[in-house]
DSSP file (Angstrom, degrees, kcal/mol; ACC not computed):
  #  RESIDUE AA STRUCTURE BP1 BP2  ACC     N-H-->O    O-->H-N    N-H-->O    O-->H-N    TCO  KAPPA ALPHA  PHI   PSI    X-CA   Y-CA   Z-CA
    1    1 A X     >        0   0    0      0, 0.0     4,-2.8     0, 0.0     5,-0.2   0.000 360.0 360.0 360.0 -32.9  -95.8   51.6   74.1
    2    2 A X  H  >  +     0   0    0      2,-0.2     4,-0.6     1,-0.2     0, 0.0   0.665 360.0  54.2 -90.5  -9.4  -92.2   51.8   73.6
    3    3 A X  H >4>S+     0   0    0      2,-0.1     3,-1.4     3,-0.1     5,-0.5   0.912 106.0  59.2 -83.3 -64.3  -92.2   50.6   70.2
    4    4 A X  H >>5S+     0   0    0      1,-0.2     3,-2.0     2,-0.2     4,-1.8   0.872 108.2  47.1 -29.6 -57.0  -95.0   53.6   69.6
    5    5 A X  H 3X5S+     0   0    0     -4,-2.8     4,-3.3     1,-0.3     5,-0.4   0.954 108.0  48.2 -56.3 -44.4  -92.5   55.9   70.6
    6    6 A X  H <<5S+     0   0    0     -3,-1.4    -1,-0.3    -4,-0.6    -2,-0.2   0.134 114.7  50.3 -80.5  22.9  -89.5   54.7   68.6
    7    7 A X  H <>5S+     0   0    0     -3,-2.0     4,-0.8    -4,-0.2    -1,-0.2   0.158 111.7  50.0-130.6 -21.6  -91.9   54.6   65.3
    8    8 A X  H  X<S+     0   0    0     -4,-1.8     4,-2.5    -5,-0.5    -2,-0.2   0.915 113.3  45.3 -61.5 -75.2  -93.1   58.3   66.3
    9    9 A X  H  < S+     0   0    0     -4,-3.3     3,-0.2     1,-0.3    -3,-0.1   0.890 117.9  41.8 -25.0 -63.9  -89.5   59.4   66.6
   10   10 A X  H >4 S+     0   0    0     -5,-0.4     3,-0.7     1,-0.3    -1,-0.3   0.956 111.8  51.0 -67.3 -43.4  -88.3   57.7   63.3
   11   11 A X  H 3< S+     0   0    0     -4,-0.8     2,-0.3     1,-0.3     4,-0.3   0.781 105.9  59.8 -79.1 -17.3  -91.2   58.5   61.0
   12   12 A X  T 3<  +     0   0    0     -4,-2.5    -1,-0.3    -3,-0.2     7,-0.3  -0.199  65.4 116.8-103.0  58.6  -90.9   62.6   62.1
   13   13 A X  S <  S+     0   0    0     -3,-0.7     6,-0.1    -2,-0.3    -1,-0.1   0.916  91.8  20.6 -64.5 -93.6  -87.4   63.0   60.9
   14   14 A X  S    S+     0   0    0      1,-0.2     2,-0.8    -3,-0.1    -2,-0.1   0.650 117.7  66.5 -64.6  -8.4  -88.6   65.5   58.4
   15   15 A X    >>  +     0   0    0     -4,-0.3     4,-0.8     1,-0.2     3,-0.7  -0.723  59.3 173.0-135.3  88.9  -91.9   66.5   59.9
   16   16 A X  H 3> S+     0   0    0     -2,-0.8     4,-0.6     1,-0.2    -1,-0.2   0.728  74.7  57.7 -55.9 -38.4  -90.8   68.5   63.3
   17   17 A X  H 34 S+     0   0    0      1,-0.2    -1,-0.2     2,-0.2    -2,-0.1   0.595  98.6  57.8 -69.2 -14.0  -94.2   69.7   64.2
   18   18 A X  H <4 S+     0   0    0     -3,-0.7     3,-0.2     2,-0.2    -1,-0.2   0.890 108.0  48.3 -93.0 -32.8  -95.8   66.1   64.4
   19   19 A X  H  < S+     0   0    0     -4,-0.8     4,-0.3    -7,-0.3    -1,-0.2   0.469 103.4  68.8 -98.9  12.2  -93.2   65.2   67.0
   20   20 A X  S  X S+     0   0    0     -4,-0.6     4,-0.9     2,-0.1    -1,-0.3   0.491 109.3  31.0 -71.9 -24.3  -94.0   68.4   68.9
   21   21 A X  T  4 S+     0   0    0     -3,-0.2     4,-0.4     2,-0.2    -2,-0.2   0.372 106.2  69.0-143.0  41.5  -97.1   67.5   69.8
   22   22 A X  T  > S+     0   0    0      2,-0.1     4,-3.4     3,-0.1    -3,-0.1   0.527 116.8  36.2 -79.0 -46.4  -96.5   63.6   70.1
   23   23 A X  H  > S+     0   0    0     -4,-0.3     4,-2.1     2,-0.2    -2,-0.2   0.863 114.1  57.4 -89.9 -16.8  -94.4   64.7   73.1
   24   24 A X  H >X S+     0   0    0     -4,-0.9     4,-2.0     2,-0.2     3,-0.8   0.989 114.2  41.4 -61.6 -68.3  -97.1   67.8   73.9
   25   25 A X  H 3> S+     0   0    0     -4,-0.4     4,-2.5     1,-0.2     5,-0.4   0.933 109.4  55.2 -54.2 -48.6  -99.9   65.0   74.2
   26   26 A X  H 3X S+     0   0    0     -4,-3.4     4,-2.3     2,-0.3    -1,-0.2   0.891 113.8  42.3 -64.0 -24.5  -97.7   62.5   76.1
   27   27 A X  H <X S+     0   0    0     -4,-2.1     4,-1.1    -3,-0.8    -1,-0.2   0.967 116.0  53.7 -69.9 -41.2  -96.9   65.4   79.0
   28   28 A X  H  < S+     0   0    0     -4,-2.0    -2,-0.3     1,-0.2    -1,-0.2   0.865 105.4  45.8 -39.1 -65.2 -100.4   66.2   78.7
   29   29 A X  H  X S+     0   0    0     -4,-2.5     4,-2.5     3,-0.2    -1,-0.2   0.879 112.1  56.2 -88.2 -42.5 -101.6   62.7   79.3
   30   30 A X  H >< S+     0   0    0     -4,-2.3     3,-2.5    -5,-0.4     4,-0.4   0.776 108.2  45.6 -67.3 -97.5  -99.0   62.6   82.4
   31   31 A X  T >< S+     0   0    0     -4,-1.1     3,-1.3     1,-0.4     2,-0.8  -0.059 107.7  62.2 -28.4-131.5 -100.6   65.9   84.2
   32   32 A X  T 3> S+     0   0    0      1,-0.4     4,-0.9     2,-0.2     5,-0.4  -0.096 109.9  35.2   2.5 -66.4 -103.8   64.4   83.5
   33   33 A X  H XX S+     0   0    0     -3,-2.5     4,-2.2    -4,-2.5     3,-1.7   0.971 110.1  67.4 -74.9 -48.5 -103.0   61.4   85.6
   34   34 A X  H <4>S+     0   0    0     -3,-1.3     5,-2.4    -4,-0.4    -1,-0.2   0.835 104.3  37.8   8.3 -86.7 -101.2   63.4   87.9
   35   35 A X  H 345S+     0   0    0      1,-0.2    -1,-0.2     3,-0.1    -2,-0.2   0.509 126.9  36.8 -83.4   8.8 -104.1   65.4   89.2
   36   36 A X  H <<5S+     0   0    0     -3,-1.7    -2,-0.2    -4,-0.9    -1,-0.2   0.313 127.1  21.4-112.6  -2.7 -106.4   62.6   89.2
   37   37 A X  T  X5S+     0   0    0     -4,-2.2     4,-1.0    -5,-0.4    -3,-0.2   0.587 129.4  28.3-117.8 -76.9 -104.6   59.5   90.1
   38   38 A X  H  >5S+     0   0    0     -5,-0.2     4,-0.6     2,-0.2    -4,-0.1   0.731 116.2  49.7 -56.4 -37.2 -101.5   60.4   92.0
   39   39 A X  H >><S+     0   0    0     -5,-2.4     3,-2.4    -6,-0.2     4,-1.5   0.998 107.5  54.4 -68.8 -57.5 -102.2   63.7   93.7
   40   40 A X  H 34 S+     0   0    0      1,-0.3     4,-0.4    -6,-0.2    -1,-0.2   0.550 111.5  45.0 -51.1 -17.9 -105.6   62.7   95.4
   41   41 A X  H 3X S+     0   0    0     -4,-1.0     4,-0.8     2,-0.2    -1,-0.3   0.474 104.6  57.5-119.6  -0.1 -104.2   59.7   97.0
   42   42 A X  H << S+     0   0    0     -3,-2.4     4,-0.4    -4,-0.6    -2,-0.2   0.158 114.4  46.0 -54.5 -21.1 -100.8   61.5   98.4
   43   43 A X  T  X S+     0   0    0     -4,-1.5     4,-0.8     2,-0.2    -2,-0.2   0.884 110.6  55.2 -84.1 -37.1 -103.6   63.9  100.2
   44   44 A X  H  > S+     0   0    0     -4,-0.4     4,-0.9    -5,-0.3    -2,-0.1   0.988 110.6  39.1 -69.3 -68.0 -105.4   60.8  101.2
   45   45 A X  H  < S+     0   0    0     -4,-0.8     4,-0.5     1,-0.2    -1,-0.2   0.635 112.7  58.3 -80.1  10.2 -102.6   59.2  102.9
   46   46 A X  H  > S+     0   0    0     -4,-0.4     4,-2.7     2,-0.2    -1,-0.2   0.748 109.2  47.5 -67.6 -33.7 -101.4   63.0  104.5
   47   47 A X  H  X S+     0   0    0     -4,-0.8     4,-0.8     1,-0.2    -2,-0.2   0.687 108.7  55.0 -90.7  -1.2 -104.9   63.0  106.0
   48   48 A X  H  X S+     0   0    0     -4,-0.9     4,-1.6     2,-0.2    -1,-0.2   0.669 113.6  44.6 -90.2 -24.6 -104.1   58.9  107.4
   49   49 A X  H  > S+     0   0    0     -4,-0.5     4,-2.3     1,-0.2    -2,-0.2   0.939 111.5  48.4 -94.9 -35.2 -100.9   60.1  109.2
   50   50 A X  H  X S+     0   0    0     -4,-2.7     4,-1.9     2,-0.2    -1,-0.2   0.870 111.9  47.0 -51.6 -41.3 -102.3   62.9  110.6
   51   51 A X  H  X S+     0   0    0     -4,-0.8     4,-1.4     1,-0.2    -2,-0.2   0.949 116.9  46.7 -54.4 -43.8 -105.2   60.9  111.9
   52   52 A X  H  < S+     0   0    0     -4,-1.6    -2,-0.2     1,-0.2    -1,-0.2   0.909 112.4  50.2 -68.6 -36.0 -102.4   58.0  113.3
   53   53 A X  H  < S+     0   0    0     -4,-2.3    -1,-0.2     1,-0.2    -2,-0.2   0.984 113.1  51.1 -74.4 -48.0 -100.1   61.0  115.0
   54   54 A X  H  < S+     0   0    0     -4,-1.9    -1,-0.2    -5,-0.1    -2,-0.2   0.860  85.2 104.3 -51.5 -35.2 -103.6   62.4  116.7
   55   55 A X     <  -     0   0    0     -4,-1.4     2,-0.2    -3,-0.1     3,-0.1  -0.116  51.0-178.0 -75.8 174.4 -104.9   59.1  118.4
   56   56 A X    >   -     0   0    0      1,-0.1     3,-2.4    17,-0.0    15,-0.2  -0.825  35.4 -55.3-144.5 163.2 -104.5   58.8  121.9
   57   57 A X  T 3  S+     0   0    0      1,-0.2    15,-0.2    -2,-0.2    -1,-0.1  -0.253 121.3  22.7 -38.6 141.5 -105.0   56.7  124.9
   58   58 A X  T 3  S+     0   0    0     13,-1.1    -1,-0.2     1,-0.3    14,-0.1   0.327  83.9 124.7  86.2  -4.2 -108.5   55.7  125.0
   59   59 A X    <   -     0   0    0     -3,-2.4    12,-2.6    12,-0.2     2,-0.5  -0.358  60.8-129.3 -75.7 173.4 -109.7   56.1  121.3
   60   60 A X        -     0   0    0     10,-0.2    39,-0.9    39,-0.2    10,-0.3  -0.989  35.5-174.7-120.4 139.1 -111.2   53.0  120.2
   61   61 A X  E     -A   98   0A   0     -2,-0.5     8,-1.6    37,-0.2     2,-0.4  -0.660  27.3-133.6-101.1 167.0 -109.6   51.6  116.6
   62   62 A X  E     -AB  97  68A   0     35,-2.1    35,-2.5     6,-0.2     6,-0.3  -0.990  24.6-140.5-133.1 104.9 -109.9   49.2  114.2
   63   63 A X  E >   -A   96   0A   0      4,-2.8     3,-1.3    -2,-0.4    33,-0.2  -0.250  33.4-105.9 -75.6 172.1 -106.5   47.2  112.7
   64   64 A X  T 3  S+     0   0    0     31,-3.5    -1,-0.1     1,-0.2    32,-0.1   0.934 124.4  61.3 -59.4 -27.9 -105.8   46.2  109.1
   65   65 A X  T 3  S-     0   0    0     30,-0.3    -1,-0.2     1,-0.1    31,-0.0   0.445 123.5-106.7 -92.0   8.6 -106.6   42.3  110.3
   66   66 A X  S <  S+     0   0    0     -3,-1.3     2,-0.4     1,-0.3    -1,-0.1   0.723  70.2 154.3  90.7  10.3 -110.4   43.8  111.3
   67   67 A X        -     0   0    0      1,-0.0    -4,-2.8     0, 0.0     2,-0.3  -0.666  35.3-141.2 -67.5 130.5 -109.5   43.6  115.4
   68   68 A X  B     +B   62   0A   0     -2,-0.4    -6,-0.2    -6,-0.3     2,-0.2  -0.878  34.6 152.9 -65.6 122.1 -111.4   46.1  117.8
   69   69 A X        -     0   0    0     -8,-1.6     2,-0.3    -2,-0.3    -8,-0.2  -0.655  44.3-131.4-138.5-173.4 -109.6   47.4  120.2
   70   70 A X        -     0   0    0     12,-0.3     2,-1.7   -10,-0.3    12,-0.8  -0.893  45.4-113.9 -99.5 130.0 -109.3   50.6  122.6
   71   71 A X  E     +C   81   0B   0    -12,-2.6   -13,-1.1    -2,-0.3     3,-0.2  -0.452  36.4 177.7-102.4 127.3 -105.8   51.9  122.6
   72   72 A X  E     +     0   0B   0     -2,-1.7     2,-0.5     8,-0.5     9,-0.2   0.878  61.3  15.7 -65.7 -41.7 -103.9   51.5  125.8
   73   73 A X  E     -C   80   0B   0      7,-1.0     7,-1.8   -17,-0.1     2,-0.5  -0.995  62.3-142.4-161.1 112.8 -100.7   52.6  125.4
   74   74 A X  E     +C   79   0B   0     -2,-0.5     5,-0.2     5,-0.2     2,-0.2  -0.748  19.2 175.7-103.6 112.9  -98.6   54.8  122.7
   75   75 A X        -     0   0    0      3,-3.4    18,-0.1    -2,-0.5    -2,-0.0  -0.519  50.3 -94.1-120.8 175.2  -95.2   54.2  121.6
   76   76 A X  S    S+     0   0    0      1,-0.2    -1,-0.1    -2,-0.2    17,-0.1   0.908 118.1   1.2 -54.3 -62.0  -93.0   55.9  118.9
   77   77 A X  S    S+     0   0    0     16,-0.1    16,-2.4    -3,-0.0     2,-0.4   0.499 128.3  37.7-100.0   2.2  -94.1   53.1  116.1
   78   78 A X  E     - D   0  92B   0     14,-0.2    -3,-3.4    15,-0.1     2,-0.4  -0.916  66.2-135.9-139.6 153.0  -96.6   50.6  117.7
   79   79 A X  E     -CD  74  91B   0     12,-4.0    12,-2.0    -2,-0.4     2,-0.4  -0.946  15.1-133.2-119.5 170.1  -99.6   50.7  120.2
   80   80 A X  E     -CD  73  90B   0     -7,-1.8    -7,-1.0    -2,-0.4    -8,-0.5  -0.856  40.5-170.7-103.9 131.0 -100.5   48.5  122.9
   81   81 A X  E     -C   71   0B   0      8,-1.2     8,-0.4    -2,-0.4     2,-0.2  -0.790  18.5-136.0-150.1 111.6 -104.6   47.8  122.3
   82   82 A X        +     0   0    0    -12,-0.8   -12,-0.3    -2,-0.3     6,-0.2  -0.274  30.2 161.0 -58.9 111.9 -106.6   46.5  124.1
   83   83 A X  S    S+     0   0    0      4,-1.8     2,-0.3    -2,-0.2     5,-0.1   0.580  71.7   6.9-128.8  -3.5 -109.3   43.8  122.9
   84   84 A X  S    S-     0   0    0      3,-0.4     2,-0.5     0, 0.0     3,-0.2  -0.825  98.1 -66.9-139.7-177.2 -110.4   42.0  125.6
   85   85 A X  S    S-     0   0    0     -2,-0.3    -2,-0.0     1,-0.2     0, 0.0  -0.745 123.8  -0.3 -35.5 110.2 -110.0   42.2  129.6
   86   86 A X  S    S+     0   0    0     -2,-0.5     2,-0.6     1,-0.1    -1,-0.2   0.358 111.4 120.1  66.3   8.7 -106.7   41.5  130.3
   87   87 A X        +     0   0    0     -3,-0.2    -4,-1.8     2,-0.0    -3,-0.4  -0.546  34.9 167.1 -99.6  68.0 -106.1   41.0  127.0
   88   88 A X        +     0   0    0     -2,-0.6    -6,-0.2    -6,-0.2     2,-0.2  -0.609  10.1 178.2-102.5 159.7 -103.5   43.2  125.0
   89   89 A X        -     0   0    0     -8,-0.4    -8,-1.2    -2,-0.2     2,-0.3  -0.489  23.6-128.8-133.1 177.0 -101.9   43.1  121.7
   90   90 A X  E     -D   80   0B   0    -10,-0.2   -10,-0.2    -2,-0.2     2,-0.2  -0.859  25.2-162.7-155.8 127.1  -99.2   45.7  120.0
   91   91 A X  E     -D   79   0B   0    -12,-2.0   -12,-4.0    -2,-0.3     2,-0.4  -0.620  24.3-113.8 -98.7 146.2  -99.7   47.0  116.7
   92   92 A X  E >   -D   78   0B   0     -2,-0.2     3,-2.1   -14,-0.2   -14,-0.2  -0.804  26.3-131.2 -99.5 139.6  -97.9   48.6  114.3
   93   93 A X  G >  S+     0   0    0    -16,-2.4     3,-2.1    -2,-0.4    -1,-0.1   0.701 104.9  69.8 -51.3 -34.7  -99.0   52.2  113.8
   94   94 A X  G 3  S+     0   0    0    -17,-0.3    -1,-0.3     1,-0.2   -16,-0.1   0.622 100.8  47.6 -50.0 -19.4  -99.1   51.4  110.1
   95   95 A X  G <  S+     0   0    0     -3,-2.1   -31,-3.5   -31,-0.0     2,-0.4   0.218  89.1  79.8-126.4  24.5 -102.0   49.2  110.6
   96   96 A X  E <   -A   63   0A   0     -3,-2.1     2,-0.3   -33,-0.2   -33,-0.2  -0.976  49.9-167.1-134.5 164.7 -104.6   50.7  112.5
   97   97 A X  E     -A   62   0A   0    -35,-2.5   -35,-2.1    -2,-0.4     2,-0.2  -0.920  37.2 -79.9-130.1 143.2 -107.6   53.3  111.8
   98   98 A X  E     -A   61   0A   0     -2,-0.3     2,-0.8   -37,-0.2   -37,-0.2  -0.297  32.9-133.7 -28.2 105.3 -109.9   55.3  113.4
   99   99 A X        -     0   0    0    -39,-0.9     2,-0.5    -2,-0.2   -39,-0.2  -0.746  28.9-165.0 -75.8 103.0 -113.0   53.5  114.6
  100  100 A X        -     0   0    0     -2,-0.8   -39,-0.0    -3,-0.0    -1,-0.0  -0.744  23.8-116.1 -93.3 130.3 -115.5   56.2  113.1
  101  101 A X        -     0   0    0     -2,-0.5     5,-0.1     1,-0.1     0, 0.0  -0.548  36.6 -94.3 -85.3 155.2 -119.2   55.5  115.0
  102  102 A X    >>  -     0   0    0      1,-0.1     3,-2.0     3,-0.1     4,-1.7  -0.031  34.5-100.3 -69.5 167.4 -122.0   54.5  112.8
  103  103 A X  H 3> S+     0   0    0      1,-0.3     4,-0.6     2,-0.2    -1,-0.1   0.720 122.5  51.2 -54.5 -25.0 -124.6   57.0  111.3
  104  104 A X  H 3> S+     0   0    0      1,-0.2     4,-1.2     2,-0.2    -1,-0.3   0.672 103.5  61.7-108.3  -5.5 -127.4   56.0  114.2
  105  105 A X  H <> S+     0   0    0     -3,-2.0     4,-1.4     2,-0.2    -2,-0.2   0.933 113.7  29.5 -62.1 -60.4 -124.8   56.5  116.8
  106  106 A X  H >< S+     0   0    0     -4,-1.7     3,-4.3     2,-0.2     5,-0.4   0.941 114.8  62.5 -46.8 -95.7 -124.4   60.2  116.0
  107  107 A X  H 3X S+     0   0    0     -4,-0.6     4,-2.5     1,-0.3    -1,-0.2   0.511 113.6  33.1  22.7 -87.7 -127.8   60.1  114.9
  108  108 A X  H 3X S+     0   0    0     -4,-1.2     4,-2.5     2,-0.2     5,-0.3   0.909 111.2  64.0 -50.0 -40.2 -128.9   59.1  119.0
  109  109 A X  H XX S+     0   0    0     -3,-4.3     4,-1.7    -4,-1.4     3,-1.2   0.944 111.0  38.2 -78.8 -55.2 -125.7   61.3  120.7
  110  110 A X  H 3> S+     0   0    0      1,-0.3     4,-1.0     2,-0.2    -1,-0.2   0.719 112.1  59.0 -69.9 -34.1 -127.6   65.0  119.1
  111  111 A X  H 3< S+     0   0    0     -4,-2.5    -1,-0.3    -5,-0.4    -2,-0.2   0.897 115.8  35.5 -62.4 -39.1 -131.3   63.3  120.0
  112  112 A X  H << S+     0   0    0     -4,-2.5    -2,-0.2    -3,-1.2    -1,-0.1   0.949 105.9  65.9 -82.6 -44.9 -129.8   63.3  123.8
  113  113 A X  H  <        0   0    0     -4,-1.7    -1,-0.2    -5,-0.3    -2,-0.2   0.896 360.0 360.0 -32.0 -29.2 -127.8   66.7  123.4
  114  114 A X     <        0   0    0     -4,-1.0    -1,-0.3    -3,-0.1    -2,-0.2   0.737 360.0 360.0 -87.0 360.0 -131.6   68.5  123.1
């Protein structure tokens, strides 16, 4: 890539316009990735910290290493979570998620609501 550039450069010595829009396309190709690669997954992990800042005693979670727990206890970086009876672990906040209940869970909790 970096040889492309330094053979752009050198070959539009006389022909100004051609390396006007060498450097038009390459900002162009960066905004391009920009609002599909980079932005959406800065949003992504906005919407992961807000979820970690929300949970609370008693939500039930999931760690990166695939443990089920309830969390017991909330500290500034870790939680205390609970995975058996008498059984607690402490995680760093960085590595647990939101236990979201399956489709037939919801599904049953609106069947009782009527």
């Amino acid at each position: 890539m970096l040889n492309y550039i330094l053979l752009q450069v050198a070959e539009t010595g006389a022909e100004g316009q051609n390396q006007w829009s060498f450097w038009i396309m390459m900002i162009a190709i960066f905004v391009v990735m920009w609002l599909f690669m980079i932005r959406p997954q800065q949003k992504k992990q906005k919407e992961l910290q807000k979820q970690r800042e929300a949970m609370q005693r008693g939500d039930k979670v999931i760690t990166a290493g695939g443990i089920h727990g309830e969390i017991k206890e909330v500290k500034d970086n870790y939680f205390v979570i609970s995975i058996a009876k008498d059984v607690h672990i402490r995680v760093d906040k960085a590595s647990v998620y939101a236990m979201e209940e399956p489709d037939s869970a919801k599904k049953d909790d609106k069947k009782e609501d009527k």
